[in-house]
C-alpha positions in Angstrom: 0.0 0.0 0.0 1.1 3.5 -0.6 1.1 5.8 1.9 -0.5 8.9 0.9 2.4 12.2 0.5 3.4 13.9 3.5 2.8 17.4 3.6 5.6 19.5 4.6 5.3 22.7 6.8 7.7 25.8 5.4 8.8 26.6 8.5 9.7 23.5 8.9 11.8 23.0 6.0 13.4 26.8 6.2 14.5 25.1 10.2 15.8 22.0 8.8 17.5 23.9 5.8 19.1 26.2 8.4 21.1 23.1 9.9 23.2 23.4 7.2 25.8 26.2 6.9 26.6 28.3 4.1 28.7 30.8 3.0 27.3 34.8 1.9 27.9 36.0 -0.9 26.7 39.0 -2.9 25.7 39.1 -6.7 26.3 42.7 -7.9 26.3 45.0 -10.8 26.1 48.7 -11.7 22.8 49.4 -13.3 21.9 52.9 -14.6 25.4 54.4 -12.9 24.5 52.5 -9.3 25.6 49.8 -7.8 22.4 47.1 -7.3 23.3 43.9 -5.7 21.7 40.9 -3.6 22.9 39.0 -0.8 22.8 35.1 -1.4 23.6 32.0 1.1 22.8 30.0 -2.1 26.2 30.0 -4.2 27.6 27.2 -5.4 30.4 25.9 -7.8 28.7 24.0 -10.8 31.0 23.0 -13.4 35.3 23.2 -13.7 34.6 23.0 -17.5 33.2 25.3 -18.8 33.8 27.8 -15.4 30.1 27.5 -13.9 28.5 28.4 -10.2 25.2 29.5 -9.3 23.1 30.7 -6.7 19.1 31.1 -6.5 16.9 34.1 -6.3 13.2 34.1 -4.9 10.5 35.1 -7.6 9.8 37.3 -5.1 12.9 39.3 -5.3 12.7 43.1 -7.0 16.4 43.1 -7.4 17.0 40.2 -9.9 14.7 41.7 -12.2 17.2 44.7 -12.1 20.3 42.6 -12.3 19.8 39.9 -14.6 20.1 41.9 -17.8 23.3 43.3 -16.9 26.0 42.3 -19.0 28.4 41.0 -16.3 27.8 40.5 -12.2 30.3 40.8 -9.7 29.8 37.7 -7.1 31.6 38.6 -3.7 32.0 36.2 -1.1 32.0 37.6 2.2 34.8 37.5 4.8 33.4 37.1 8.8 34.9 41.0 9.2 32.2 42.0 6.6 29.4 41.0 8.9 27.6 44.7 8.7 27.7 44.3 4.8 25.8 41.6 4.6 22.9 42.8 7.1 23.1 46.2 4.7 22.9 43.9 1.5 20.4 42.1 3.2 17.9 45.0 3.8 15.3 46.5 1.8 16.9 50.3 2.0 17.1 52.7 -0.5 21.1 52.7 -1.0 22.5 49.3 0.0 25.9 50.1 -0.9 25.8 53.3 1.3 29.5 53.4 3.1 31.1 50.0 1.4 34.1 50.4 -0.2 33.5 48.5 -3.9 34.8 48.6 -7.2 33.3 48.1 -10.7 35.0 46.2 -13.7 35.4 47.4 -16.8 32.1 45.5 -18.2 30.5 46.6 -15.3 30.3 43.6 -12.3 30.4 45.3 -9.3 33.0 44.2 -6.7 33.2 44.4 -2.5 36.4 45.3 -1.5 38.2 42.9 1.4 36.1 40.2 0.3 37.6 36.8 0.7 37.1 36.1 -3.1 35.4 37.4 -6.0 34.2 36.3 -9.3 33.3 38.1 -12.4 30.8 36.8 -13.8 27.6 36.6 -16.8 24.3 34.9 -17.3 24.3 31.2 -18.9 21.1 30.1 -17.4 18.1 30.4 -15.6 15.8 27.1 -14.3 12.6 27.9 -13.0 12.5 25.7 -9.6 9.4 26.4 -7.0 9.6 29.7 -5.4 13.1 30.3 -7.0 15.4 30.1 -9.9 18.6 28.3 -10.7 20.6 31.4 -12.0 24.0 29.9 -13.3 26.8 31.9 -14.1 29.8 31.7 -16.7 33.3 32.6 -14.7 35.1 35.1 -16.8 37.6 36.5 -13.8 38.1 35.5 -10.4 40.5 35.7 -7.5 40.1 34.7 -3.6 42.3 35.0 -0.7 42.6 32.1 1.7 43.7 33.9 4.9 40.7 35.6 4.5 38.0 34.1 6.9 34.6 33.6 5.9 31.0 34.9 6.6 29.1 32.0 7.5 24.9 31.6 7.5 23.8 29.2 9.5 21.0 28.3 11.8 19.2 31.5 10.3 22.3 33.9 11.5 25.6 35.3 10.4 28.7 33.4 12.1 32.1 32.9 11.8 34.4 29.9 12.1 36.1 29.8 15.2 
């Protein structure tokens, strides 16, 4: 006999999901002259070859409309000293980018300094999955130091690794 299909609560799911740590990262470009960016605990390496990674954006979201026609995003992963970024990123005000010190590439990815790595990077693909999509990214520059620690998520809250 088959049993019928359990129903699973959000909350639930967002608790269990929490259990597992990620790092932060931030997906940036300049858009009409001004830096536009989101934070994301979904990035991920995809593929050596061709250079993929890719992270996942609500449907929700009234950034990646913005940002998914630029020609190039910066990705920055964020070190544990950049804690306060990524609770500005995170927020729904007016100029996220107020008081961070960033850069923009020539084609226009925007960049956080003292991040602990960085990726330039463009659009390949986007997978419509639930509530999200699978944005996946072509790696056209990138860089990363090691001694750098990282900005962790975890358990619904920055941390860092001890």
């Amino acid at each position: 006999m088959v049993s019928p299909p359990q129903v699973i609560d959000s909350a639930r799911l967002r608790y269990v999901f929490g259990s597992f740590p990620s790092g932060v990262a931030v997906v940036a470009a300049e858009v009409d002259g001004a830096p536009v960016g989101l934070l994301v605990s979904s990035f991920t390496s995809v593929s050596l070859e061709p250079p993929l990674v890719s992270v996942c954006v609500a449907h929700s979201s009234s950034t990646w409309p913005l940002l998914r026609s630029a020609p190039r995003l910066g990705v920055s992963i964020l070190s544990a000293a950049q804690e306060r970024h990524g609770r500005q990123l995170a927020g729904r005000g007016a100029d996220r980018f107020a008081e961070l010190d960033w850069r923009t590439t020539d084609a226009g990815a925007v960049l956080l300094d003292d991040a602990g790595g960085w990726l330039e990077t463009s659009v390949s693909q986007q997978v419509r999955a639930g509530d999200h999509d699978i944005i996946v990214l072509e790696v056209h520059d990138l860089d990363a130091d090691h001694d750098v620690s990282p900005l962790v998520f975890h358990a619904s809250r920055f941390r860092r690794l001890e």
